[in-house]
ZAKOL-187402 format. One record per residue (C-alpha): residue in three letters; y, x, z. Coordinates in pm, whole numbers, padded with zeros to 5 digits, always signed. Last residue first. Example, Ala and Ser with C-alpha at 12.3 -4.5 7.8 and 13.67 -1.06 7.14 Angstrom:
<vexkols>
SER-00106+01367+00714/ALA-00450+01230+00780/
</vexkols>
This chain:
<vexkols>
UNK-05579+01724+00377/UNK-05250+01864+00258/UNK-04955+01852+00504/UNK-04658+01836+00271/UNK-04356+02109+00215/UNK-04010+02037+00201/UNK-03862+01989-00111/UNK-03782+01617-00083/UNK-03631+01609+00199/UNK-03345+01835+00046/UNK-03306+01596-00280/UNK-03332+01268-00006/UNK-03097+01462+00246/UNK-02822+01524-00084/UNK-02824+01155-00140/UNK-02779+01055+00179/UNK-02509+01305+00238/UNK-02338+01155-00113/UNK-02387+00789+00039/UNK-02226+00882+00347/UNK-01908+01025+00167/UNK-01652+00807+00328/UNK-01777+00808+00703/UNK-01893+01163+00736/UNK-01575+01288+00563/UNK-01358+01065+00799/UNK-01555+01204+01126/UNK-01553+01516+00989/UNK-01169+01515+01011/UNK-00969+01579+00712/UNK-00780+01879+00572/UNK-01025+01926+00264/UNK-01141+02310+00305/UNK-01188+02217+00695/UNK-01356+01894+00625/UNK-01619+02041+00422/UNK-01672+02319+00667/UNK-01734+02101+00948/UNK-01963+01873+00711/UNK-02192+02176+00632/UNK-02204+02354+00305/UNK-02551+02316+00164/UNK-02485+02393-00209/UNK-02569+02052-00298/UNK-02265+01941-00005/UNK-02058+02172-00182/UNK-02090+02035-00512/UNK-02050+01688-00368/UNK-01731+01758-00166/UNK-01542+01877-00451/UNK-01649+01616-00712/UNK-01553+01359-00460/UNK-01201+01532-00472/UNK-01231+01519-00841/UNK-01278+01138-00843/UNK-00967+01101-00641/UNK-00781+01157-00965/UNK-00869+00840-01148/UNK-01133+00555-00895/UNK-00972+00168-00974/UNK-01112+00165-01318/UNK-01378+00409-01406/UNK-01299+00681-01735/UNK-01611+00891-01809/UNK-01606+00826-02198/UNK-01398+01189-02281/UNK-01153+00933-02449/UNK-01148+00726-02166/UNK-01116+01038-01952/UNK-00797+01215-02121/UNK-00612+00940-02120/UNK-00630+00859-01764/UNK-00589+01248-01694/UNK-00264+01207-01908/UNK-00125+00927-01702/UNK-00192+01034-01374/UNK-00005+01373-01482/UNK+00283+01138-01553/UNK+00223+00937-01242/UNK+00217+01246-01034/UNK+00547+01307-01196/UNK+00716+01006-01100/UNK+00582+01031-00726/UNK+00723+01393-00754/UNK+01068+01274-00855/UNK+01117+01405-01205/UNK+01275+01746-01364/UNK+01109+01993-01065/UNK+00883+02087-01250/UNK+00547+02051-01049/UNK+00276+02242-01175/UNK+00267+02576-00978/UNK+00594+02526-00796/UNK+00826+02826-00698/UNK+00951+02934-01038/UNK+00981+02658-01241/UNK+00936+02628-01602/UNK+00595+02520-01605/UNK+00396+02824-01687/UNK+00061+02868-01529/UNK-00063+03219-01472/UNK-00044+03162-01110/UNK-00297+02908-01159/UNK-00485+03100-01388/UNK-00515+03387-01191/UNK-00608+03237-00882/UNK-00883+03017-01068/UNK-01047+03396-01192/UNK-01054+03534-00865/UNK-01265+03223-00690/UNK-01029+03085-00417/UNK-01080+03125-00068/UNK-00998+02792+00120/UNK-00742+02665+00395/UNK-00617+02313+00419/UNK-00435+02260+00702/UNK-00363+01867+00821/UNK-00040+01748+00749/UNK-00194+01373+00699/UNK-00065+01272+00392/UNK+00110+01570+00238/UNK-00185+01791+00321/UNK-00064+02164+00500/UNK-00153+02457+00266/UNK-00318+02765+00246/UNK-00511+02810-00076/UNK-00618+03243-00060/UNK-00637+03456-00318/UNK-00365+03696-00152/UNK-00108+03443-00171/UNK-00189+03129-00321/UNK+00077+02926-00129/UNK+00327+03123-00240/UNK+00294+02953-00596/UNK+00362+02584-00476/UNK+00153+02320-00503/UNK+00322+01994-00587/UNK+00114+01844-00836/UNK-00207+01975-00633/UNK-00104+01820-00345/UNK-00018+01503-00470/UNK-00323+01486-00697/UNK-00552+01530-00412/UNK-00718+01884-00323/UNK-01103+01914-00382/UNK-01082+02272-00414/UNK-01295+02391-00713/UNK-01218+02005-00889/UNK-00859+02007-00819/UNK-00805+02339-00969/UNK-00995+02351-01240/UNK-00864+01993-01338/UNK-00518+02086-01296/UNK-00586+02446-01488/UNK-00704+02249-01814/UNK-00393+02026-01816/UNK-00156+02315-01800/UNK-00339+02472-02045/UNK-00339+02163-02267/UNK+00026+02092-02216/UNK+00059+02495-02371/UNK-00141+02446-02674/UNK-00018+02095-02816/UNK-00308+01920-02928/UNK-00358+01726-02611/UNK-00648+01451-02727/UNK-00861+01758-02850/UNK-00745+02031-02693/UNK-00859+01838-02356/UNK-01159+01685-02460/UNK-01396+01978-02390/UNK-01222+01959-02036/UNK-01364+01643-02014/UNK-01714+01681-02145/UNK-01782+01983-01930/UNK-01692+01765-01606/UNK-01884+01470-01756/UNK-02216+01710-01831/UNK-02123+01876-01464/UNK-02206+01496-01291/UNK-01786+01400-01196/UNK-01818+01258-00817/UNK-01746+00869-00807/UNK-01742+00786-00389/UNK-01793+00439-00322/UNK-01445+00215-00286/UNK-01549+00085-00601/UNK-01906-00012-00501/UNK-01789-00144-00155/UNK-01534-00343-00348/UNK-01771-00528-00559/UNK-02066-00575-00244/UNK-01721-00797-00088/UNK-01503-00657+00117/UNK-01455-00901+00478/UNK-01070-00950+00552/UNK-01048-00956+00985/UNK-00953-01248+01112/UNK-00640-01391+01165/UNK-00710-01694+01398/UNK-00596-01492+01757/UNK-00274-01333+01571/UNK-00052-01568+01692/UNK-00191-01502+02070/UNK-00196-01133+02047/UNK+00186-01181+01906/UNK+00277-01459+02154/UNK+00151-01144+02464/UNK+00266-00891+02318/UNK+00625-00977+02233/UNK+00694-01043+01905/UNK+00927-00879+01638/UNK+00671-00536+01657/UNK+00361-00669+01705/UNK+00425-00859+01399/UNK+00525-00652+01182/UNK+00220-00450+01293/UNK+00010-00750+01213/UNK+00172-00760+00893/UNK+00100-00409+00806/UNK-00262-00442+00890/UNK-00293-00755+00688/UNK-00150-00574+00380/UNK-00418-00324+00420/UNK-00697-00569+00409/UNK-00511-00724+00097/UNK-00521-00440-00056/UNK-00877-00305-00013/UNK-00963-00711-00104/UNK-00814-00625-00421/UNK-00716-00818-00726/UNK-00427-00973-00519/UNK-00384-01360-00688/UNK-00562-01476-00355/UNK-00284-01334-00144/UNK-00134-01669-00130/UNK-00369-01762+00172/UNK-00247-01511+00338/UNK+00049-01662+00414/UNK-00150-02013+00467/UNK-00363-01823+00809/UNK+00018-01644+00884/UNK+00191-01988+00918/UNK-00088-02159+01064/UNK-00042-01920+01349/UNK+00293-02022+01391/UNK+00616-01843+01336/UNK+00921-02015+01430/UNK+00964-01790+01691/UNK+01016-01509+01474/UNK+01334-01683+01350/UNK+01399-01822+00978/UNK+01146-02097+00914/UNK+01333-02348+00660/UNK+00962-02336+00492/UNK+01058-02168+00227/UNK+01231-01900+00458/UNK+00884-01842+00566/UNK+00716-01759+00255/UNK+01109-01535+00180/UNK+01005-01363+00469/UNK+00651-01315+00370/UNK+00692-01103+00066/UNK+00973-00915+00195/UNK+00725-00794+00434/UNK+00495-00732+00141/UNK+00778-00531-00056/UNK+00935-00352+00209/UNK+00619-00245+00372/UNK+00483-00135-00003/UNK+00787+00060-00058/UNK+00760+00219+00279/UNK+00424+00351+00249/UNK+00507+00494-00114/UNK+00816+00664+00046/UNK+00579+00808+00300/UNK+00631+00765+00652/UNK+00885+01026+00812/UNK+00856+00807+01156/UNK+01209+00743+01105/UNK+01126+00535+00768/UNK+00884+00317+00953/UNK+01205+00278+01188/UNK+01368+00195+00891/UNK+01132-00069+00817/UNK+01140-00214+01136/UNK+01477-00260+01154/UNK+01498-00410+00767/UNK+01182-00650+00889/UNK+01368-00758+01253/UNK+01658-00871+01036/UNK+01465-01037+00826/UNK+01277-01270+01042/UNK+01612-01357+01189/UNK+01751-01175+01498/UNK+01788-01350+01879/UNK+02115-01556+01927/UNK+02335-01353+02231/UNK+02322-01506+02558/UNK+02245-01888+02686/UNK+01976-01895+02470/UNK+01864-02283+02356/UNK+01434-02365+02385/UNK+01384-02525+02126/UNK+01268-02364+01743/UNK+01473-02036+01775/UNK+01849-01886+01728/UNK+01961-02129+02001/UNK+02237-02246+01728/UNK+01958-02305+01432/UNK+01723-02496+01672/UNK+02029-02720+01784/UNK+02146-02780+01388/UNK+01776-02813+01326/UNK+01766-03098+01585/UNK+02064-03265+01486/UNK+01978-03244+01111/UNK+01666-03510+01231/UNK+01887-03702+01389/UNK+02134-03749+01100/UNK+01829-03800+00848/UNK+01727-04070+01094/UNK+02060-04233+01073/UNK+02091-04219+00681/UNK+01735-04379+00683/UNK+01570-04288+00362/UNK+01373-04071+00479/UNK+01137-03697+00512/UNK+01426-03558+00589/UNK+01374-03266+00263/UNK+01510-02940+00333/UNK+01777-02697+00164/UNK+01889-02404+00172/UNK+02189-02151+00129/UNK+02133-01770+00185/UNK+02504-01641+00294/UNK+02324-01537+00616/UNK+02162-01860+00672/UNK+02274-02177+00486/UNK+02256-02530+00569/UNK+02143-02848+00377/UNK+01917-03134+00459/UNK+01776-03418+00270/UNK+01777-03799+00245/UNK+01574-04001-00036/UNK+01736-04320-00183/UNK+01750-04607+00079/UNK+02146-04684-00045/UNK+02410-04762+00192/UNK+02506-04379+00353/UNK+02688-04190+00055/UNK+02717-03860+00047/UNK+02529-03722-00268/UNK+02782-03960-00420/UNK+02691-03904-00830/UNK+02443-04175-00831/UNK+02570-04485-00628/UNK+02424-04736-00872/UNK+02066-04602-00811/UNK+01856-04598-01146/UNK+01819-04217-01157/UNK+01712-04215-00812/UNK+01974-04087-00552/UNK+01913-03722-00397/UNK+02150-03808-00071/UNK+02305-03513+00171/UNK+02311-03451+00576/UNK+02453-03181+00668/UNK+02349-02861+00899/UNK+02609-02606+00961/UNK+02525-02234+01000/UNK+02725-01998+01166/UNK+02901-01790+00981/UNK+02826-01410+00884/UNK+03117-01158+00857/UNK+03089-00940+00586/
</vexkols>
């Protein structure tokens, strides 16, 4: 559909009281002028700030000239630069190019759209209408976000968006004010690592039968948490492991997130229960094949949710990744170095070092305190 170019007007909101109620264009009375125009088939509308019918004109002259340059001022002699959402749709896709998660893209999609519709509130529809007070009072609306994790990563997606519909130079200068999102002592103790203790590991899988009752969606159940817990993988890649990627008692996989190798031996008895496992479809271990996988990770999220508030061992904000922790600080007790840790995860010890620095603490204080004392 072809898009046409948009006309400014002027247009009257008369009091209740006025006599000329009912003739929005009538010029004699000092009732309240506005402006109307619409962008891409998206009509809108902005006080004149008076009740001059001449100023009002004026004042839809300019955004008539700002709306036909396709920015605020300066006019293009070429082609009219892209809207805000225009550049957000391009650079989504080109988020979807890069192979980017569909969770990843969802959230760009959302928060971009987010801000979009902030600035076309503001009868701001071109990148160059974008001021740095803009972003500072975007983010300012964040404050109903329950995490500053998410809000952090919301302001690294913005700044890429934009990077990516400014040139460097406005972008780096736009950008100047927006500082970085400080966590608060809160987040930093739910972003800490949770590891299951082995009286909360026994106590879950104790509750399995018990809140599962059916036989077989026990099993199942029972064999995620062995499995997650021996080898630390995350819930997406233990939802969607697939049975030839046990061969010969070995876990050889590539992570979903970061495609890094994960490579472990696996203790005799694990392989045979996860290739035991009956699900109904012959190349995945748990996965069904019914449901998207996102859907079905949320099913399975579901359960173990379930499962740990009645075990008592449930923490908001910290579900499946606790089992990863789990993973690293059983290994870490059994003295397993960091390159090996990071090897059996598919990170880089530089990430395992920085995220589980209060388990290697830990661990240092138990191993410090066994060595020996001079004895006078």
């Amino acid at each position: 559909m072809l898009n046409r170019k948009p006309v400014v007007s002027v247009f009257v909101r008369h009091a209740g009281t006025c006599q000329y109620e009912g003739k929005e264009f009538y010029r004699g009375c000092t009732c309240p002028k506005y402006l109307r125009y619409s962008v891409n088939g998206k009509q809108h509308r902005l006080a004149a700030g008076t009740r001059s019918w001449a100023v009002a004109e004026e004042k839809a002259a300019e955004r008539q000239a700002q709306l036909d340059a396709g920015q605020s001022g300066t006019p293009i002699a070429t082609a009219v630069q892209p809207t805000i959402e225009a550049y957000i749709q391009t650079y989504v896709l080109s988020k979807v190019g890069e192979n980017r998660s569909n969770e990843t893209v969802r959230k760009l999609r959302f928060q971009l759209g987010m801000f979009e519709k902030f600035m076309a509130s503001r009868s701001k529809f071109y990148p160059t209408d974008i001021t740095s007070k803009d972003l500072i009072e975007y983010r300012a609306t964040w404050s109903s976000w329950k995490s500053n994790v998410t809000k952090q990563r919301g302001q690294v997606n913005l700044k890429g968006f934009i990077h990516f519909c400014c040139p460097k130079a406005i972008a780096d200068e736009l950008l100047k004010p927006f500082k970085a999102i400080k966590l608060t002592p809160e987040d930093h103790t739910r972003k800490a690592p949770r590891p299951f203790s082995e009286a909360e590991l026994k106590s879950l899988l104790t509750h399995v039968p018990k809140v599962f009752p059916d036989a077989h969606r026990a099993s199942r159940l029972t064999a995620l948490i062995h499995c997650m817990a021996s080898t630390g993988l995350a819930i997406r890649d233990a939802v969607q492991l697939e049975r030839k990627s046990l061969a010969n008692g070995w876990l050889n996989i590539k992570r979903q997130k970061t495609t890094k190798p994960v490579k472990q031996k696996l203790d005799p008895a694990l392989h045979q229960e996860l290739l035991g496992v009956l699900n109904g479809n012959p190349r995945y271990v748990f996965f069904s094949g019914t449901n998207l996988p996102n859907s079905e990770v949320g099913c399975w999220q579901t359960d173990l949710r379930k499962l740990m508030k009645a075990a008592g061992c449930y923490f908001k904000g910290n579900l499946s990744h606790r089992f990863r922790d789990t993973f690293v600080d059983w290994h870490l007790g059994q003295g397993s170095g960091l390159n090996e840790i990071a090897a059996m995860l598919g990170d880089t010890v530089t990430v395992v070092e920085s995220h589980y620095a209060d388990l290697l603490s830990k661990r240092m204080e138990e191993r410090l305190a066994k060595v020996p004392t001079r004895v006078w």
